[in-house]
LOBANU-200761 format. One line per 3 residues: number of its first residue (from 1); their letters; for each residue x, y, z of N, C-alpha, C, O, CB. Coordinates in steps of 0.05 Angstrom, whole numbers, plus 5000, padded with zeros to 4 digits. Glycine has a CB too. Layout:
N
NUM = A = X/Y/Z/X/Y/Z/X/Y/Z/X/Y/Z/X/Y/Z ~ ...
***
This chain:
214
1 = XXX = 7445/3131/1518/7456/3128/1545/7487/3130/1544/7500/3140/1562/7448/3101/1557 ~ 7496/3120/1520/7526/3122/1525/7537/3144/1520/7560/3149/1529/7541/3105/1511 ~ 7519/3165/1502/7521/3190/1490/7523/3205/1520/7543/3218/1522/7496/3199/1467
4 = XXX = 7505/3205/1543/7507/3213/1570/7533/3214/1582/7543/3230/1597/7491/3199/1585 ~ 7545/3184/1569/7560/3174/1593/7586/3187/1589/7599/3193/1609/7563/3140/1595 ~ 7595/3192/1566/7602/3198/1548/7612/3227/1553/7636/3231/1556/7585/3191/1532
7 = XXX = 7597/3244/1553/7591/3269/1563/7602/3281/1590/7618/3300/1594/7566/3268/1565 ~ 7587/3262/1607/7596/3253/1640/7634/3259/1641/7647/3277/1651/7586/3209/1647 ~ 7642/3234/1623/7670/3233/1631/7685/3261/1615/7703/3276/1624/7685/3201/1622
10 = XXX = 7672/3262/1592/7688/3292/1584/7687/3316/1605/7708/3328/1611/7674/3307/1555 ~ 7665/3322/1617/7663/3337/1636/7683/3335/1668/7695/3350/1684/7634/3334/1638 ~ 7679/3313/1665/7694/3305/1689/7727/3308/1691/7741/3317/1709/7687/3277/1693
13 = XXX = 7734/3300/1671/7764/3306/1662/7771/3327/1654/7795/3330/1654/7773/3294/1644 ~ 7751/3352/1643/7754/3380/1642/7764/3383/1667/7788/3385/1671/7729/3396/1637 ~ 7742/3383/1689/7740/3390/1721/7780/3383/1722/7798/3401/1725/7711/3360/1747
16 = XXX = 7783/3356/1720/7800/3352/1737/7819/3367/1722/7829/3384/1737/7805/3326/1745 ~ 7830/3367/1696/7855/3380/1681/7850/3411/1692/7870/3425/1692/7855/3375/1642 ~ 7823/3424/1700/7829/3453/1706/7837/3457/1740/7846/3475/1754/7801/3472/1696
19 = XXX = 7830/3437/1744/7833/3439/1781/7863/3430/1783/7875/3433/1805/7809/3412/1802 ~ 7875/3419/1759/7905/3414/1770/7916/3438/1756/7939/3444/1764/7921/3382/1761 ~ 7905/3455/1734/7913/3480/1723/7923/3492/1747/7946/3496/1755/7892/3497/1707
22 = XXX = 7892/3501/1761/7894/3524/1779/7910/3515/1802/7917/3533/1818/7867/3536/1788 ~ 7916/3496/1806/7937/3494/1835/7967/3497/1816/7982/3516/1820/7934/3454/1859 ~ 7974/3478/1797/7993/3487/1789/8005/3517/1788/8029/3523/1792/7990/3478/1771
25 = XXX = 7977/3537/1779/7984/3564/1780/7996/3571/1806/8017/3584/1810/7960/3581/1775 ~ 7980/3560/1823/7976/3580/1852/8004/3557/1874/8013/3558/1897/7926/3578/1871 ~ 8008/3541/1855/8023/3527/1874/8050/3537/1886/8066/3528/1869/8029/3504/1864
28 = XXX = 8066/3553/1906/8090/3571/1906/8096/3550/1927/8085/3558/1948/8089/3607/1913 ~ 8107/3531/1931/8111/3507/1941/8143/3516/1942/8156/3515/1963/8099/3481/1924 ~ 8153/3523/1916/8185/3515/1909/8190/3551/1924/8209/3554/1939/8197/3507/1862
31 = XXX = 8177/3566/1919/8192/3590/1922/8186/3597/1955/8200/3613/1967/8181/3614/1899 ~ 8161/3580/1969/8160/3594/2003/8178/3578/2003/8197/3593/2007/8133/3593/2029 ~ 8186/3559/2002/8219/3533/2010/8242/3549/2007/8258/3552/2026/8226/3501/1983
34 = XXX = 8248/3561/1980/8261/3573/1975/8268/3602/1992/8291/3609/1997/8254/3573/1954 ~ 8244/3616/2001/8247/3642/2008/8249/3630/2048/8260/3643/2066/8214/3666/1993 ~ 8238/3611/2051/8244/3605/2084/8277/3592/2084/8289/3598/2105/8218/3578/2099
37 = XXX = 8284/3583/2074/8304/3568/2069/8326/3594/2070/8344/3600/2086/8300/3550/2042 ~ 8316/3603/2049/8346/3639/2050/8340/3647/2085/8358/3652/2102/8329/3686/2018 ~ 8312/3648/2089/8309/3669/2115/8322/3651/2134/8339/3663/2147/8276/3681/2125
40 = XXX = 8319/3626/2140/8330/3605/2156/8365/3615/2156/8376/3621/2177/8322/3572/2141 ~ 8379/3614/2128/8405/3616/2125/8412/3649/2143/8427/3652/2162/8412/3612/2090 ~ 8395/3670/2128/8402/3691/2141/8403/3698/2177/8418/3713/2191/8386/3706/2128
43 = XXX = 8382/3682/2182/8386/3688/2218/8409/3676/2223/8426/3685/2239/8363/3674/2241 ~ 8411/3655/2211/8439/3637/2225/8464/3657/2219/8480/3661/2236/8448/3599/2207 ~ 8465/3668/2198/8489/3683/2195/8490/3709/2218/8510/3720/2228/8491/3692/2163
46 = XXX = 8462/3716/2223/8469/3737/2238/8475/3731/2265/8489/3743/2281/8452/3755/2237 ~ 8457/3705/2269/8472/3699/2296/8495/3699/2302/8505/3708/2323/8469/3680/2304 ~ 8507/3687/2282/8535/3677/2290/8557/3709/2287/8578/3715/2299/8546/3646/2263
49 = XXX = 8540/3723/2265/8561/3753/2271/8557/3768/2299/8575/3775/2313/8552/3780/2247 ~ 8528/3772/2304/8525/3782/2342/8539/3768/2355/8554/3780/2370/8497/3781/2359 ~ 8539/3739/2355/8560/3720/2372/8597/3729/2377/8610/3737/2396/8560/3689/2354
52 = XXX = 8601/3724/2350/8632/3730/2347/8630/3759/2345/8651/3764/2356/8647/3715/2321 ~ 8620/3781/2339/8626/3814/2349/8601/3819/2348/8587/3825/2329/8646/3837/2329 ~ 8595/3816/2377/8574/3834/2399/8579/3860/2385/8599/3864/2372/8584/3836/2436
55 = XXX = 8561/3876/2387/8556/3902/2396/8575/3925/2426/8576/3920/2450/8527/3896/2402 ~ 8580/3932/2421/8601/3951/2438/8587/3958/2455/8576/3979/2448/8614/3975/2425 ~ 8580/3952/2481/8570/3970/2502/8572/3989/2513/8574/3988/2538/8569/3966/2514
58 = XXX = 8573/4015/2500/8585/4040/2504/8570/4050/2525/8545/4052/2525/8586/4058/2481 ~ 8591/4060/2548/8569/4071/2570/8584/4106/2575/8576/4118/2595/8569/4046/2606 ~ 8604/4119/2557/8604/4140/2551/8609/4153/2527/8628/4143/2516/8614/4146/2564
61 = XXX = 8599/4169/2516/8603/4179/2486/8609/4206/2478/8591/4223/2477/8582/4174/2473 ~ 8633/4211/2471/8645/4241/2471/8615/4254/2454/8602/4272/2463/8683/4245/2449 ~ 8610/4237/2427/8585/4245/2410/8567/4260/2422/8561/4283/2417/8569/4223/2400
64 = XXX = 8552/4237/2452/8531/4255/2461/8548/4273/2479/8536/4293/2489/8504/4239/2476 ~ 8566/4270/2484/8572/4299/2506/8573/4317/2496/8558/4334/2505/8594/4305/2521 ~ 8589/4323/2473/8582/4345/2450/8566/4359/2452/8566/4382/2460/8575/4339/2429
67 = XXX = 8542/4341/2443/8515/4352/2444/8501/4359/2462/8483/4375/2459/8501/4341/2436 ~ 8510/4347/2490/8494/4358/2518/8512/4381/2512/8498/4397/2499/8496/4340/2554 ~ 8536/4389/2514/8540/4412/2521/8541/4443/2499/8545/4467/2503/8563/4405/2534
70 = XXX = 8534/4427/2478/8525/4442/2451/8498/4458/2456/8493/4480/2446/8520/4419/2425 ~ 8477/4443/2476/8447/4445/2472/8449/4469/2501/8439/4491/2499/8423/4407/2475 ~ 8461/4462/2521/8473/4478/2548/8478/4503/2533/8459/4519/2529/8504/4464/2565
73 = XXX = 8500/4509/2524/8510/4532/2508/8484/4548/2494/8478/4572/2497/8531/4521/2484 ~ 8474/4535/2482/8446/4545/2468/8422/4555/2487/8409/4575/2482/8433/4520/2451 ~ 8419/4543/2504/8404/4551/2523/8409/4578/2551/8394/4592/2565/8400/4526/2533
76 = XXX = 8446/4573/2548/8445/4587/2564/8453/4614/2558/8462/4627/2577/8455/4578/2580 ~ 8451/4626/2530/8452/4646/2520/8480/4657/2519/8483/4681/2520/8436/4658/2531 ~ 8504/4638/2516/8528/4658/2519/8538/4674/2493/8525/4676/2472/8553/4640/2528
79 = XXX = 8565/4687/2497/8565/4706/2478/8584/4694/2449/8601/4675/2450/8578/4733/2494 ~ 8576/4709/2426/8583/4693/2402/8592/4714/2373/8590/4738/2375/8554/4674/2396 ~ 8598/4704/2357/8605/4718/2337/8596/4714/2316/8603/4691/2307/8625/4719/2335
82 = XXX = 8578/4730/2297/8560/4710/2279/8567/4732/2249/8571/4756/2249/8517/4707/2292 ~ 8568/4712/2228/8578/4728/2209/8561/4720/2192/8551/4697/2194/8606/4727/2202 ~ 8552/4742/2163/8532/4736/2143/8541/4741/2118/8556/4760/2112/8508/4750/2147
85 = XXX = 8531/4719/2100/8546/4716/2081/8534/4720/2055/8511/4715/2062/8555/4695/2085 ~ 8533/4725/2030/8518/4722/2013/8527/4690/1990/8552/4688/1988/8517/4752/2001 ~ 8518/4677/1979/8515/4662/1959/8544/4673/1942/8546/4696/1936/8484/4666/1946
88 = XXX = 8567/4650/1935/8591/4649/1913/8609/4681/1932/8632/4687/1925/8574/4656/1867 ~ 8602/4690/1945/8617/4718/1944/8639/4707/1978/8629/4698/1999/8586/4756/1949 ~ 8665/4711/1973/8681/4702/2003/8681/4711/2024/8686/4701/2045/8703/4701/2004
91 = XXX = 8674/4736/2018/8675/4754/2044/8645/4754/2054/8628/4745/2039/8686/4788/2038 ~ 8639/4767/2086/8618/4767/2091/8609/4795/2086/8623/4813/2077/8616/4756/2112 ~ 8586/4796/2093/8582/4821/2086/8572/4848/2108/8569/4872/2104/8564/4815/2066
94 = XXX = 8567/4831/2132/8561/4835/2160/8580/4820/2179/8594/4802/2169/8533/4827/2166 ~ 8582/4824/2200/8586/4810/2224/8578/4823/2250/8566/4844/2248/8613/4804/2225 ~ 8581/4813/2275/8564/4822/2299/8580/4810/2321/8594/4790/2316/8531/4812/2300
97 = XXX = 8579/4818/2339/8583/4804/2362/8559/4801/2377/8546/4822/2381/8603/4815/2377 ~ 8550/4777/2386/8517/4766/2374/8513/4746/2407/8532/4741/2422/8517/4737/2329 ~ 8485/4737/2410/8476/4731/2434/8468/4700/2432/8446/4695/2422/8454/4750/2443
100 = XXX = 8482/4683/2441/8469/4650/2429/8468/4643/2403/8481/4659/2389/8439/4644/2435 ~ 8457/4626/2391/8467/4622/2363/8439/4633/2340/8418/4642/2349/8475/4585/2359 ~ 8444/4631/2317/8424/4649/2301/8396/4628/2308/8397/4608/2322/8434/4653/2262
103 = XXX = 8377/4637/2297/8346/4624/2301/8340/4630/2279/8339/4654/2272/8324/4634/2323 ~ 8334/4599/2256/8319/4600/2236/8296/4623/2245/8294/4629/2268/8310/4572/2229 ~ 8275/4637/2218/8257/4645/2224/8232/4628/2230/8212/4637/2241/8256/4660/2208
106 = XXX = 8237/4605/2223/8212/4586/2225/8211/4570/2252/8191/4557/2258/8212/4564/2199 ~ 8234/4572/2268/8229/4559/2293/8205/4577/2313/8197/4600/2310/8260/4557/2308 ~ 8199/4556/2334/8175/4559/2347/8172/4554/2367/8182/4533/2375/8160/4552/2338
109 = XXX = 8152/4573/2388/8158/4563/2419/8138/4537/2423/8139/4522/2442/8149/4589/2445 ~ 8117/4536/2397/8099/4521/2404/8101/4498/2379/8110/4502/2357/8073/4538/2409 ~ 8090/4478/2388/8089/4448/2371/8060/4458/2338/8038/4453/2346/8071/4412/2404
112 = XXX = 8060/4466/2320/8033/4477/2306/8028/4447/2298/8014/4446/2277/8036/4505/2276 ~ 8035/4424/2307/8023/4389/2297/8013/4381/2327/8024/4382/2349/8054/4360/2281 ~ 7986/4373/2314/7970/4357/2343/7961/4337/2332/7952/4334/2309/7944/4372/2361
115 = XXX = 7963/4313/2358/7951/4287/2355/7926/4278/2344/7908/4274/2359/7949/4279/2375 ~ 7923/4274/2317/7898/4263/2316/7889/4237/2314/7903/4220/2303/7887/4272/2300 ~ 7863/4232/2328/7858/4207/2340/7836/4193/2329/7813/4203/2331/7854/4211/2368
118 = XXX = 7840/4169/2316/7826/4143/2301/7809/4137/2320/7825/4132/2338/7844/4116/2292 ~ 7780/4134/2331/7767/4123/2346/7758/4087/2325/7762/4082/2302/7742/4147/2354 ~ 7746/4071/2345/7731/4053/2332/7760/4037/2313/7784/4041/2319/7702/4070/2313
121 = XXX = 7749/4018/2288/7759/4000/2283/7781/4011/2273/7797/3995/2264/7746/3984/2269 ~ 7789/4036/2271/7816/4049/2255/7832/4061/2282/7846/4081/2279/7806/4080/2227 ~ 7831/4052/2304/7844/4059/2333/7870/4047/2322/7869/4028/2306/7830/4042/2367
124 = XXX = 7890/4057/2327/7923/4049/2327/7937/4069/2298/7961/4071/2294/7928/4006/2320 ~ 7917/4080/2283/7932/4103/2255/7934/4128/2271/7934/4149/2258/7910/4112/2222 ~ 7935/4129/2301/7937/4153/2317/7972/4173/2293/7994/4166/2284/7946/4138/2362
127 = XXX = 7960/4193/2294/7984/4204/2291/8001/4228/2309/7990/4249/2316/7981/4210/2269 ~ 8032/4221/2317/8037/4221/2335/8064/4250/2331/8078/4250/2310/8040/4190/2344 ~ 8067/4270/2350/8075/4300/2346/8103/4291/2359/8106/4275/2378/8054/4329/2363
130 = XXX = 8123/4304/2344/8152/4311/2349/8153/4319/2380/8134/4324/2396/8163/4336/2330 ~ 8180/4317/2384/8186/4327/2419/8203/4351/2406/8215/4350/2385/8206/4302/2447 ~ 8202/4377/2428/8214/4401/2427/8244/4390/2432/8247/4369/2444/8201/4423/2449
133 = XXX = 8259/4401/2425/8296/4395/2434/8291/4407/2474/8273/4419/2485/8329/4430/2407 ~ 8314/4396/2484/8321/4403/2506/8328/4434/2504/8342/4438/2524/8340/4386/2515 ~ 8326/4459/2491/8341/4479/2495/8303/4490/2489/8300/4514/2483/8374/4486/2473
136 = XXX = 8288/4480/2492/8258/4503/2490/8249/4507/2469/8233/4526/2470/8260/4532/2499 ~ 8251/4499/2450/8242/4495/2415/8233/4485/2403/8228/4462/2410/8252/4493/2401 ~ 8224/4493/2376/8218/4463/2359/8232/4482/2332/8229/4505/2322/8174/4448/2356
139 = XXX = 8248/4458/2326/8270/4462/2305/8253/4460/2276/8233/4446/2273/8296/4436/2307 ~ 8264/4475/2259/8249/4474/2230/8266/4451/2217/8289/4447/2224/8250/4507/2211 ~ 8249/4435/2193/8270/4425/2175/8290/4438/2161/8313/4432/2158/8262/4413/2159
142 = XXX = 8277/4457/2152/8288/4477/2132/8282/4505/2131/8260/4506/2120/8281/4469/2108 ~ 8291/4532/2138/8287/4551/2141/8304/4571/2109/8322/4563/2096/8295/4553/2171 ~ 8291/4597/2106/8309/4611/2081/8314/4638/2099/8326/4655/2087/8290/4616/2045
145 = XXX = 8305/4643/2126/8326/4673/2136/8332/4664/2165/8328/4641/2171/8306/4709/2137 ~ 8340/4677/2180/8356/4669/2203/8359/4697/2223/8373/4716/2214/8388/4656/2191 ~ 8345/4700/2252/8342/4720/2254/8372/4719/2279/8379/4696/2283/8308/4729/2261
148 = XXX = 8386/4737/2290/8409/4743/2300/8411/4761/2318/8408/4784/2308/8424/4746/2285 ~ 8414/4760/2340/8411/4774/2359/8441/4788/2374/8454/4779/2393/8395/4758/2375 ~ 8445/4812/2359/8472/4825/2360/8475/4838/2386/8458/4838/2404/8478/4845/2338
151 = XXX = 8500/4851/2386/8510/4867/2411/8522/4897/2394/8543/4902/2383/8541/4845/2432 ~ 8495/4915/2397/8509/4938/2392/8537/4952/2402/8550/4942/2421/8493/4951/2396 ~ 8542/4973/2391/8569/4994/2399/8568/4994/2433/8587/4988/2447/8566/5032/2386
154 = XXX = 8539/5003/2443/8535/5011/2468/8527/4991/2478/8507/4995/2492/8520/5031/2472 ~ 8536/4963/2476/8523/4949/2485/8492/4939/2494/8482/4925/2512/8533/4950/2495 ~ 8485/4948/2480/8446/4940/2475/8438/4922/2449/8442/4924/2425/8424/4976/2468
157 = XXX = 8428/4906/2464/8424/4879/2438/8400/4887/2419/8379/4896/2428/8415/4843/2453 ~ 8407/4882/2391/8387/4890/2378/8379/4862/2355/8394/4843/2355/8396/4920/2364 ~ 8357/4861/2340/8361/4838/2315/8365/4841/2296/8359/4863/2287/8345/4825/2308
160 = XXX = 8377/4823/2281/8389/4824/2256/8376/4803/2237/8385/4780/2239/8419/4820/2260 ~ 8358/4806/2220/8349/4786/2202/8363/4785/2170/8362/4802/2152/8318/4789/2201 ~ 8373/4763/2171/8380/4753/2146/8369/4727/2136/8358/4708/2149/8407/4750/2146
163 = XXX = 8376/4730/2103/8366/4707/2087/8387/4689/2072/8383/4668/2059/8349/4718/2067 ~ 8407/4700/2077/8436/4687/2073/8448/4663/2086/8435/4649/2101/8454/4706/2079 ~ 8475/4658/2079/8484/4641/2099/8493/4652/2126/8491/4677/2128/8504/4628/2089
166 = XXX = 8501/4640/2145/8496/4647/2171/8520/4632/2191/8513/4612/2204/8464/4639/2179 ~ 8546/4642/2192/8561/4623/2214/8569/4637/2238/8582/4657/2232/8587/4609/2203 ~ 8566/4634/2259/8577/4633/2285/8589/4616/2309/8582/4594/2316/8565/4642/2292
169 = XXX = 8604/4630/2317/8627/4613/2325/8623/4629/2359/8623/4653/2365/8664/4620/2302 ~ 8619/4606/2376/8626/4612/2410/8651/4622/2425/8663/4611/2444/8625/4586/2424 ~ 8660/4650/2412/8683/4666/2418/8680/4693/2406/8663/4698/2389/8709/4654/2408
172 = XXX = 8694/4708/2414/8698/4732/2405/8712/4730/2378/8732/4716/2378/8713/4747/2424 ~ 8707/4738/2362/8726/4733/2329/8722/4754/2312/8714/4775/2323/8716/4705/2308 ~ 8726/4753/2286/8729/4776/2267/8747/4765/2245/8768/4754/2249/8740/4802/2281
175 = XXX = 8732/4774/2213/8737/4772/2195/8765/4776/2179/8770/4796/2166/8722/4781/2191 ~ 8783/4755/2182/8808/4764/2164/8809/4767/2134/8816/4749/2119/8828/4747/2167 ~ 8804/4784/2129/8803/4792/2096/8821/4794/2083/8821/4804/2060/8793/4813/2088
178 = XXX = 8845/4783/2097/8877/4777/2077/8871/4750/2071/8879/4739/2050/8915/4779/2096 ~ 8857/4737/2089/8870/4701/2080/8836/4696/2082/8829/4673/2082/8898/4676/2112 ~ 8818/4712/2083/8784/4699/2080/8778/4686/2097/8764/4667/2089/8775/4681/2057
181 = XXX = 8781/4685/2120/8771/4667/2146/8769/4682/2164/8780/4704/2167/8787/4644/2157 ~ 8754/4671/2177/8749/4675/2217/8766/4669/2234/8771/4646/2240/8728/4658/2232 ~ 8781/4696/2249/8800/4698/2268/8793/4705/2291/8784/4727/2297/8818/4712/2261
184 = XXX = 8796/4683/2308/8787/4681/2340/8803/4695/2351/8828/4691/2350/8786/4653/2356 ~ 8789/4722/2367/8807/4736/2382/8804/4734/2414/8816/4752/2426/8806/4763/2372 ~ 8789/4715/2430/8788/4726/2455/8783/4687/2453/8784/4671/2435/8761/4757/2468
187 = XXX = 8777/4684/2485/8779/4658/2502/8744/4646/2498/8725/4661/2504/8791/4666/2540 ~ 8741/4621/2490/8716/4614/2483/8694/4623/2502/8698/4636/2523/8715/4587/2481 ~ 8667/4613/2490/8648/4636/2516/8626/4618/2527/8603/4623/2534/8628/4670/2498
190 = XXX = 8640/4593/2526/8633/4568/2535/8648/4539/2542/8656/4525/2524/8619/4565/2520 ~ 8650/4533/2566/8671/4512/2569/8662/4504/2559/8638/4506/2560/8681/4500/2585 ~ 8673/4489/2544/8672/4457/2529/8689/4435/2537/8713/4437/2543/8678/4458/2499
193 = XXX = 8678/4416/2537/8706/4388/2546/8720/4384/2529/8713/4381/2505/8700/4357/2554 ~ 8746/4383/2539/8763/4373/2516/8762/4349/2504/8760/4347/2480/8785/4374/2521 ~ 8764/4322/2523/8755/4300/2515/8748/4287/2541/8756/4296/2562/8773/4287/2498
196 = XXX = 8733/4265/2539/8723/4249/2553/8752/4233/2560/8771/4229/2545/8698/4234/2539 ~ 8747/4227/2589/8767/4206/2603/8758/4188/2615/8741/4193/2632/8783/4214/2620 ~ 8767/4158/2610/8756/4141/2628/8755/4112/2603/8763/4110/2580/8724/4156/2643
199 = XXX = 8738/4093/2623/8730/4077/2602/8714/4081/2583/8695/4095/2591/8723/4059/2610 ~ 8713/4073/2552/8693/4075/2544/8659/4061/2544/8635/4067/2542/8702/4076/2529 ~ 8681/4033/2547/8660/4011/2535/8656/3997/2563/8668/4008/2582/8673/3988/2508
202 = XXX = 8645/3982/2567/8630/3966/2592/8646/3944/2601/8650/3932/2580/8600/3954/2584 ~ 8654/3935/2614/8672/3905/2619/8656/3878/2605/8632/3879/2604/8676/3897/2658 ~ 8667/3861/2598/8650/3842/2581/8639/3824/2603/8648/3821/2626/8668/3825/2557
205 = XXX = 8621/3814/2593/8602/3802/2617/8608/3777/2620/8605/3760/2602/8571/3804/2613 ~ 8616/3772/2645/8622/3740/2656/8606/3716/2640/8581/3713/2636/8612/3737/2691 ~ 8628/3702/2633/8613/3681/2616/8600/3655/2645/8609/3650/2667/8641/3665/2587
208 = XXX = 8576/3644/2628/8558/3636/2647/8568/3608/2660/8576/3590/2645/8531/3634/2635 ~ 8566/3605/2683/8576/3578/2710/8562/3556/2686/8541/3549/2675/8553/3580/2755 ~ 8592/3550/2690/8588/3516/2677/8563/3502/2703/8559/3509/2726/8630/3493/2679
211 = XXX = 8549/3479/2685/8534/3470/2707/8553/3450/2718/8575/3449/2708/8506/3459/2700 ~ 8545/3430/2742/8553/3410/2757/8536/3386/2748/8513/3379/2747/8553/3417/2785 ~ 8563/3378/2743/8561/3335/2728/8545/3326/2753/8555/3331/2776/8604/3307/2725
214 = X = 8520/3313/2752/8503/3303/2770/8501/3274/2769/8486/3262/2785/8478/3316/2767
***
């Protein structure tokens, strides 16, 4: 009987020395304290940086005007000067007086990515298709030729495909081969703004009505 009993408590004190093993293992007591404690410290710091410097309420931006009137230009086909270049060599090796700006070969009138759709318990891994730019396109990441749409002698536009580099400039211009650059010879072939005027940023917002001592 005592040999039982005996037995009993060895077993029993196994149980308990492994049941305080495995929490000891699994116990992360010190480190969620630790890791809420940093995250606790970090909001407070950011509060207090949005507090003392807000964010700038910009309600005009030369940046995007740029670009509205960059994407305008592009769309509206004006006239340009586009020069082609080869790899290490300074000079170009072509130039044109050219129609809007060059077009990777890989751009496209149409989107070739469509939505496909998760029914049932996998609903929300929808995957979801790029938007075309405002000028009628869909831009490539990366293209290797560039097709160019010149202004012959007789004025009849013809294409020009290259695999080179590719710069054009919104003016009439032409290659100076004393000093290796592009020399603008006529008046741009697109207004552009010079700069934005006005305010930039938003008036700061009325700080809030004290309440009334009741």
């Amino acid at each position: 009987m005592r040999d039982f009993t005996k037995r009993r408590a060895v077993i029993g004190l196994a149980v308990v020395v492994t049941v305080m093993m495995l929490a000891a293992c699994n116990d992360s007591s010190g480190a969620s304290t630790g890791d809420t404690l940093e995250h606790a410290q970090q909001k407070s710091a950011t509060t207090q940086l949005v507090q003392n410097q807000p964010l700038p309420q910009i309600v005009r931006s030369q940046m995007r005007q740029n670009l509205i009137e960059i994407e305008l230009a592009q769309a509206t086909g004006v006239a340009t000067t586009t020069f082609e270049f080869n790899q290490g060599v300074i000079d170009p090796i072509d130039s044109c007086p050219s129609i809007g700006v060059p077009i990777a070969n890989t751009t496209s009138l149409s989107n070739p990515l469509q939505t496909e759709i998760h029914d049932g318990q996998y609903n929300g891994g929808n995957t979801t298709i790029g938007q075309m730019d405002p000028n009628g396109v869909y831009s490539p990441a990366s293209s290797s030729g560039t097709y160019i749409m010149c202004i012959g002698a007789d004025g009849v536009p013809y294409v020009d495909y290259w695999e080179g580099f590719v710069k054009a400039v919104f003016a009439p211009a032409k290659w100076d081969y004393v000093h290796h650059k592009i020399e603008i010879v006529g008046p741009a072939s697109f207004k552009f703004s010079k700069k934005l005027t006005g305010p930039i940023t938003a008036p700061p917002a009325p700080a809030p009505a004290a309440s009334p001592n009741k």
